[in-house]
C-alpha positions in Angstrom: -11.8 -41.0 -58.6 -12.0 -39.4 -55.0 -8.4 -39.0 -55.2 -8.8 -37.3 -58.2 -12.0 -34.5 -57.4 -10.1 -33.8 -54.5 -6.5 -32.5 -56.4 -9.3 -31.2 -59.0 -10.6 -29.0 -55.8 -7.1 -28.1 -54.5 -5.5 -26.7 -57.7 -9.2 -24.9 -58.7 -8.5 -23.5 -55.1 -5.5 -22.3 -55.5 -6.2 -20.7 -58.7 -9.0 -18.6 -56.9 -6.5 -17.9 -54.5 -4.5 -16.1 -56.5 -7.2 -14.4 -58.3 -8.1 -13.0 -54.6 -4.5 -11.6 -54.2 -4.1 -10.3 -57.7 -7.9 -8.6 -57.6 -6.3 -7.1 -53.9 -3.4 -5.3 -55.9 -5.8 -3.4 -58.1 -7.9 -2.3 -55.8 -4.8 -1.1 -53.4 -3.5 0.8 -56.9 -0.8 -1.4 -57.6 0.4 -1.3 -61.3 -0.6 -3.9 -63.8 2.7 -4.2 -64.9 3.4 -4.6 -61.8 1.2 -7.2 -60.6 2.8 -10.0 -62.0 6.2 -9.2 -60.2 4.1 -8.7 -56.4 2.6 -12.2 -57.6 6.2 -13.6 -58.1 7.1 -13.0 -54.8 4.2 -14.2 -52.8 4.6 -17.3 -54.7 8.2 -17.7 -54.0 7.3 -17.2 -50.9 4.7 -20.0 -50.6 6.7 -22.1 -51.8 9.7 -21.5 -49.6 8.5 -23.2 -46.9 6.9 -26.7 -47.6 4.8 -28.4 -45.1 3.9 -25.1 -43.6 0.5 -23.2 -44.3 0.5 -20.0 -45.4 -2.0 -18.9 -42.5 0.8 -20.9 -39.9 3.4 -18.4 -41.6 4.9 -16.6 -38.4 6.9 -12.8 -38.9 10.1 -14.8 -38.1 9.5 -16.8 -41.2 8.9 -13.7 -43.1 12.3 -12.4 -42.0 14.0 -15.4 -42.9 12.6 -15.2 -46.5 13.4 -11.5 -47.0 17.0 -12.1 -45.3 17.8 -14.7 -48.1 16.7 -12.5 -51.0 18.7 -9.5 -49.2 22.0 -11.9 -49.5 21.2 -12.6 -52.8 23.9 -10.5 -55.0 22.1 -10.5 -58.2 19.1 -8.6 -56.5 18.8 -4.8 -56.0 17.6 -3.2 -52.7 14.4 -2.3 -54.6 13.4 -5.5 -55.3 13.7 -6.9 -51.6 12.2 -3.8 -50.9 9.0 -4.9 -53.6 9.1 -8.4 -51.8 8.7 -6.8 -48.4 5.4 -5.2 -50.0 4.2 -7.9 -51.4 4.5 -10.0 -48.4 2.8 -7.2 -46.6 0.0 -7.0 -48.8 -0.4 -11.0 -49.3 0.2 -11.5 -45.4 -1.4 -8.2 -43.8 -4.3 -7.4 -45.7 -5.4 -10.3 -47.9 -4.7 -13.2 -45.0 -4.9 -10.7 -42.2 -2.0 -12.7 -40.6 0.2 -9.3 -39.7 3.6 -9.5 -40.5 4.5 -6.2 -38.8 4.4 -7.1 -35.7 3.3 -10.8 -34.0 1.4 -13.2 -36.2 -2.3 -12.6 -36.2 -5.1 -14.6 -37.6 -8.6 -14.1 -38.8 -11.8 -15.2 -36.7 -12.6 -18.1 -39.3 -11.8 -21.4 -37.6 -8.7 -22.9 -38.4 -10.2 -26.4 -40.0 -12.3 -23.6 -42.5 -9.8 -23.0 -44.5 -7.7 -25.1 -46.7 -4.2 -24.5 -47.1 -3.6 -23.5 -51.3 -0.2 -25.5 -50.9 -0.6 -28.5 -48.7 -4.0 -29.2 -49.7 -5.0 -29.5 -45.6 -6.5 -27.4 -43.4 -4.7 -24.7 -41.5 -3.4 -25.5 -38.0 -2.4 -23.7 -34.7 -3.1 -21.2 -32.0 -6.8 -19.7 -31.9 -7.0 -16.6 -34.5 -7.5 -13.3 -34.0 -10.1 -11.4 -35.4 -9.5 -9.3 -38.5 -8.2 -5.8 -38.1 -10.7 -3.1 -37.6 -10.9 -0.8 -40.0 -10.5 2.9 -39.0 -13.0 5.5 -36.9 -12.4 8.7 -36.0 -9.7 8.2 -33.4 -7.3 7.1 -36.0 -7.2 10.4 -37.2 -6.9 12.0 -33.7 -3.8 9.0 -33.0 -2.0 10.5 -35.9 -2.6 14.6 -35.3 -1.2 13.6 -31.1 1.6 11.8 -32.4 2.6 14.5 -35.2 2.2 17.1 -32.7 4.5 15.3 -30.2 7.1 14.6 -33.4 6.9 10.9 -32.9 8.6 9.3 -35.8 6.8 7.7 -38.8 7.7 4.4 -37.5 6.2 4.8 -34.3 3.0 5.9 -35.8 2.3 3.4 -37.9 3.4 0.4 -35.0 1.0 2.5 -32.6 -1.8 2.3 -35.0 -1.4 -1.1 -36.0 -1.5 -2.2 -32.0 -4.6 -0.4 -31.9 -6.6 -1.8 -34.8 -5.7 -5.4 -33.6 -6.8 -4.3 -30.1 -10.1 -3.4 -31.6 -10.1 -6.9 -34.0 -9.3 -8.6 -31.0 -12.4 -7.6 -29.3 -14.8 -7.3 -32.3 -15.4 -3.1 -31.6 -15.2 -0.5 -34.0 -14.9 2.3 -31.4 -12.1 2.4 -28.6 -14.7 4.2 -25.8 -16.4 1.0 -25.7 -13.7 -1.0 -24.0 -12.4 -0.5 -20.9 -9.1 -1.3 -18.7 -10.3 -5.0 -18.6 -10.2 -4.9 -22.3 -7.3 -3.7 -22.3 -5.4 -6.5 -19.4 -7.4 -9.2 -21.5 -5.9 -8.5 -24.7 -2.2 -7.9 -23.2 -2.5 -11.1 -21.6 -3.9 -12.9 -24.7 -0.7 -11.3 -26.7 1.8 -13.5 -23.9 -0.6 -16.5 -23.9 -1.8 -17.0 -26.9 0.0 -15.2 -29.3 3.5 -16.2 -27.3 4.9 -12.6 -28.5 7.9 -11.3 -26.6 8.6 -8.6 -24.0 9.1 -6.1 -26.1 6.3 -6.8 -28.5 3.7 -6.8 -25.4 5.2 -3.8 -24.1 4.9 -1.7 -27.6 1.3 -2.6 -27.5 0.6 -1.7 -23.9 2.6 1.7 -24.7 0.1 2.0 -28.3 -3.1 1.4 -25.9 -1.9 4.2 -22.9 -1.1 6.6 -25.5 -4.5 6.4 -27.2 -6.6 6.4 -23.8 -4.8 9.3 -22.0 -3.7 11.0 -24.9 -6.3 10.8 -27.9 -9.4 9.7 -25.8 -8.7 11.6 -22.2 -9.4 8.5 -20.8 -6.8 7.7 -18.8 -6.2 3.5 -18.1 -4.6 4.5 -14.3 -3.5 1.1 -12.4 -4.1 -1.8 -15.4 -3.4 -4.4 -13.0 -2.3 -7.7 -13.0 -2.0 -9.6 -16.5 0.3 -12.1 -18.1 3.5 -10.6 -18.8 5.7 -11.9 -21.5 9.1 -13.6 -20.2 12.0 -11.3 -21.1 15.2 -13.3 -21.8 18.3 -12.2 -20.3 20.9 -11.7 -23.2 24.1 -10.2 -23.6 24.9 -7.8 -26.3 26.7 -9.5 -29.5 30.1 -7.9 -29.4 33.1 -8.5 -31.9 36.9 -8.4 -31.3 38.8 -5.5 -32.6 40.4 -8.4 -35.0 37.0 -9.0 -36.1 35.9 -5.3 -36.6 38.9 -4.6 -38.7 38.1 -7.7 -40.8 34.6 -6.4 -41.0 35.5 -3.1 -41.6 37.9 -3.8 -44.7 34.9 -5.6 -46.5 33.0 -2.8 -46.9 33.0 -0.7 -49.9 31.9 2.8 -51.0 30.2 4.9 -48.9 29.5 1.7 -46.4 33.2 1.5 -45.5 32.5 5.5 -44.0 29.3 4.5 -42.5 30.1 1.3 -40.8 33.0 3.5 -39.8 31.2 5.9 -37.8 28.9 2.9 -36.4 32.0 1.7 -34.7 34.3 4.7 -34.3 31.5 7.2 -33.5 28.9 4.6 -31.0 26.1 5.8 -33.6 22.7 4.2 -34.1 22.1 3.2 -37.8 19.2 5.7 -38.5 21.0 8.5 -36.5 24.0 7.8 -38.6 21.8 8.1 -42.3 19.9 11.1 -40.8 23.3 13.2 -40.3 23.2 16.7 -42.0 26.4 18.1 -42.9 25.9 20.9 -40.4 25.7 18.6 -37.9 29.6 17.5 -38.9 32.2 19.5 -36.8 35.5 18.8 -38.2 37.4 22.0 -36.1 36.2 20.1 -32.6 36.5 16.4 -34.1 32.9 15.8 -33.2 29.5 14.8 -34.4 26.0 16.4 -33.0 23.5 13.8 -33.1 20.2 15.9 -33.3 16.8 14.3 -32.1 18.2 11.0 -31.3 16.5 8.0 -29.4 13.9 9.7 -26.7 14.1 12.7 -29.2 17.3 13.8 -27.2 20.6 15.6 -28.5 24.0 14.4 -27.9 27.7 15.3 -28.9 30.1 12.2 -30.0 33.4 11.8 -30.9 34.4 12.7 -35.0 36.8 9.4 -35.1 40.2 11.1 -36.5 40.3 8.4 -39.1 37.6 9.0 -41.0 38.2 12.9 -41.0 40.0 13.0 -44.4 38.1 10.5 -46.3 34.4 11.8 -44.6 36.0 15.1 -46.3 36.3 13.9 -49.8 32.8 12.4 -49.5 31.3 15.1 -48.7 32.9 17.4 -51.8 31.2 14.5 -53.8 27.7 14.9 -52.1 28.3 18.7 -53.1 29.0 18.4 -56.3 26.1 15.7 -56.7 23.4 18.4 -54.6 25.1 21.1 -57.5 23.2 18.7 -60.1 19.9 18.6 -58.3 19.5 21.8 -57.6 20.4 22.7 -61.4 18.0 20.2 -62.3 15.0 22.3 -60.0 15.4 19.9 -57.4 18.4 19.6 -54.1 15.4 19.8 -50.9 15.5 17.6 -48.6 12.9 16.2 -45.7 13.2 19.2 -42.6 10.9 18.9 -39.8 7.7 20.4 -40.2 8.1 23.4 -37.8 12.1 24.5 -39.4 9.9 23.8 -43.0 7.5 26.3 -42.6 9.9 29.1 -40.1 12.5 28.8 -43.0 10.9 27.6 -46.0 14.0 27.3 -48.3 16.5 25.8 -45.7 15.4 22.0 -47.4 18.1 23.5 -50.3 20.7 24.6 -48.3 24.0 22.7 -48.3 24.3 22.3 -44.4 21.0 20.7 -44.4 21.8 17.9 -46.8 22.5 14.7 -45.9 26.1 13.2 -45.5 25.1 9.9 -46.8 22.0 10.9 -49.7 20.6 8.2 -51.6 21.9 7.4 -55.1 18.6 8.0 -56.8 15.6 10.6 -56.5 12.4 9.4 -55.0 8.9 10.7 -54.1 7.6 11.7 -50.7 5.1 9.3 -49.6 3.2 12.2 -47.2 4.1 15.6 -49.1 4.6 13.5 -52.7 7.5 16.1 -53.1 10.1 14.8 -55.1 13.5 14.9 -53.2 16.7 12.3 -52.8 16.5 10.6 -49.3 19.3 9.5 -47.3 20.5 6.1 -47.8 18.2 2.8 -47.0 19.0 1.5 -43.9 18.1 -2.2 -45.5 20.9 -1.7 -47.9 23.3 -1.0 -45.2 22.2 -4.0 -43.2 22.8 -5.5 -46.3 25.9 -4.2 -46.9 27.3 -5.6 -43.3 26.0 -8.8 -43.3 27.8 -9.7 -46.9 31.0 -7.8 -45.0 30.9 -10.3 -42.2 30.1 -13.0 -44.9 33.4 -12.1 -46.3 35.1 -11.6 -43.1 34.4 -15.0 -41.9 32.8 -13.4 -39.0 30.0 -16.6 -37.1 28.7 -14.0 -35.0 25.4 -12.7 -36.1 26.3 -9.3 -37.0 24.0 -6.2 -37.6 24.9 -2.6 -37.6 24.1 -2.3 -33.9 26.5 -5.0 -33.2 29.2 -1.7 -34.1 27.6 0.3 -31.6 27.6 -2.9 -29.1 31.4 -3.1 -29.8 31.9 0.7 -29.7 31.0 1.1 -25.7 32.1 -2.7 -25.0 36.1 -1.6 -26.0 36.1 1.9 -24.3 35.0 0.1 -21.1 38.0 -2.3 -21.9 40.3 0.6 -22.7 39.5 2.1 -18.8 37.2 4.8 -19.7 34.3 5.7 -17.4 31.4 4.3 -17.6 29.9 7.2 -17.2 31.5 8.8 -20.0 30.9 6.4 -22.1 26.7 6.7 -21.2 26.8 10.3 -22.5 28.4 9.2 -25.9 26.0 6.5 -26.2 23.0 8.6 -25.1 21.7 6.8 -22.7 18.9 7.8 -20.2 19.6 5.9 -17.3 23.5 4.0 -16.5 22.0 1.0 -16.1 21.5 0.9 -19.3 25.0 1.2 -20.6 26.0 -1.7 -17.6 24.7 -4.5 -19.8 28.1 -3.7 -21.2 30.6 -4.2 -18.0 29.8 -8.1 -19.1 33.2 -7.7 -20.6 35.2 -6.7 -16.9 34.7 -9.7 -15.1 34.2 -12.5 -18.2 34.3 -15.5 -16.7 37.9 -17.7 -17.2 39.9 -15.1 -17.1 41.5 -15.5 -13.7 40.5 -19.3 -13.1 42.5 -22.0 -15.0 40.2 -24.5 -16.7 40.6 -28.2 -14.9 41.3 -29.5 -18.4 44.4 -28.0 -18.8 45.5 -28.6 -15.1 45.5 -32.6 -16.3 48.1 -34.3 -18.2 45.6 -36.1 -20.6 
């Protein structure tokens, strides 16, 4: 009979559960037709991983999940793309877990809540507190950033760092917590939270920027904390074998994009945010405006993909002919070139070389314009390339950048040349890649094959 109350309890619990998540998606302004499918895929989801709670769910299971449906052929990048929201919704702002960045908790104990799926309660590291919700410096965070032209991206990381800074230490206002605050909760992120150098370093940059910039309050000297261990790893790098396999499994506009990945040194999102101006074909060369560090650079046109990034673009024309006959054909400029030259969002040497197949809605100015292409369907794109190929290494498209300036230092060029093609600040930067000058075995015979076995 006890056995029985206590499934009775677990599936009446889960039911509530759900009713939580689905009541979540109204009031966030999800759809009702929708709801169902947002549903779908937190489910999945919870189910994907047996044995493991949903509140013990860490981002790199979340990636894992995602990465299957993303190799799964039968699904559209839209779909993976309503997954990711879901997950974000289910893990962010109904669990509070954070799936954004490093895997936060809520401030209920772990033993006070039972797991939906397994029945038992929830195990681990000691929660953080729920995220904050936002004061008046939010507002102030976003107006500094916008002013500086950080990127979206950056924005919404900064901001997330700083509401979990506030959860961690149960304030609603930033002025109330001081550099100690601040060393605490940076060393709780290495400690507790385990989160890498890069994570704790994205936070520590969120918290400066708000004191000194938003608040006028500078940090000065933080101190001494826990600092995350940063792993020393070399660059993945293919073989020019293994490129050219890579290479030949693209299709469509992929096969030109992973192209000039490789061929060019590009980042991915400096390689979708290319406007034809920015294409030289006289010189051979491509301007890469606002880069990384919001710097400029000039890079090589690769002479293969002259002719064929040619005919793609008299395609793009012809398809920004349609949209502007249709009343539409503007695309995203930055807010200061928007309002100096109000129409140049319609002009053909603004458009981007690699637009988006379908029309889509601005989520700031709700203008409705066609964006360049997803850089998830890209990612996609290469990793069922290198599926194809064969290829064991884990590949992304930065792996073609990693192999761009690892073969020019192999061909003999400079390494200083091949810092200004890759953009880089600093030289030490672009050493990570001399790795390849003085692999080890290459002069030294192996004692195995000195012995007659």
């Amino acid at each position: 009979m006890k056995r029985i109350s206590s499934e009775f309890e677990a599936k009446n619990h889960l039911s509530s559960f759900w009713a939580g998540y689905r009541a979540l998606l109204t009031k966030k302004g999800i759809e009702s037709k929708l709801i169902k499918w947002y549903e779908h895929w937190a489910v999945a989801f919870a189910k994907a991983f047996p044995g493991v709670g949903l509140r013990a769910r860490t981002p790199a299971l979340v990636r894992s999940f995602l990465d299957k449906l993303e190799g799964n052929p039968s699904l559209k990048p839209w779909q993976v793309k309503q997954a990711e929201e879901a997950l974000r919704l289910l893990c962010d702002d109904y669990l509070q877990l954070g799936i954004q960045a490093e895997t936060c908790r809520e401030t209920l104990p772990a033993h006070s809540f039972i797991d939906p799926f397994t029945g038992s309660a929830s195990t681990g590291a000691p929660p953080l507190p729920i995220k904050r919700p936002d004061g008046p410096w939010a507002a102030q965070v976003r107006s500094e950033m916008r002013l500086r032209h950080y990127s979206l991206r950056t924005e919404k990381s900064y901001l997330y760092w700083m509401r979990h800074f506030l959860g961690f230490h149960d304030k609603d206002d930033p002025l109330m917590l001081d550099v100690a605050a601040v060393r605490e909760f940076l060393s709780h992120l290495a400690e507790g939270r385990q989160v890498s150098a890069s994570t704790q370093s994205q936070a520590l940059n969120a918290l400066v920027f708000l004191y000194e910039q938003v608040l006028r309050r500078p940090l000065g000297d933080i101190g001494e904390f826990s600092r995350a261990k940063k792993p020393k790893k070399l660059p993945v790098v293919l073989s020019s074998d293994e490129v050219r396999r890579l290479l030949s499994g693209l299709r469509g506009s992929y096969v030109l994009i992973g192209g000039l990945l490789y061929g060019s040194g590009l980042r991915l999102m400096e390689c979708l945010r290319l406007r034809v101006k920015d294409v030289d074909f006289d010189l051979g060369q491509i301007v890469v405006r606002d880069g990384k560090g919001q710097k400029d650079r000039i890079t090589m046109l690769p002479e293969r993909y002259r002719e064929p990034l040619r005919a793609h673009l008299e395609k793009v024309r012809g398809l920004h002919t349609e949209d502007l006959g249709g009343g539409l054909g503007e695309v995203w400029m930055p807010p200061a070139l928007a309002r100096k030259y109000p129409s140049a969002g319609r002009e053909w040497g603004w458009q981007y070389v690699f637009p988006a197949a379908g029309i889509g809605v601005d989520p700031d100015s709700k203008k409705v314009r066609r964006h360049h292409v997803h850089e998830r369907a890209v990612q996609q794109a290469i990793r069922e390339a290198a599926r194809r190929a064969g290829l064991t290494k884990p590949v992304s498209p930065h792996t073609l950048r990693h192999s761009f300036a690892t073969h020019l230092l192999e061909a003999g060029y400079d390494i200083r040349t091949v810092q200004e093609l890759l953009g880089h600040s600093d030289v030490s930067t672009t050493m990570i890649y001399t790795h390849v000058l003085n692999k080890p075995g290459l002069a030294v015979k192996s004692p195995v094959d000195a012995q007659t076995l």
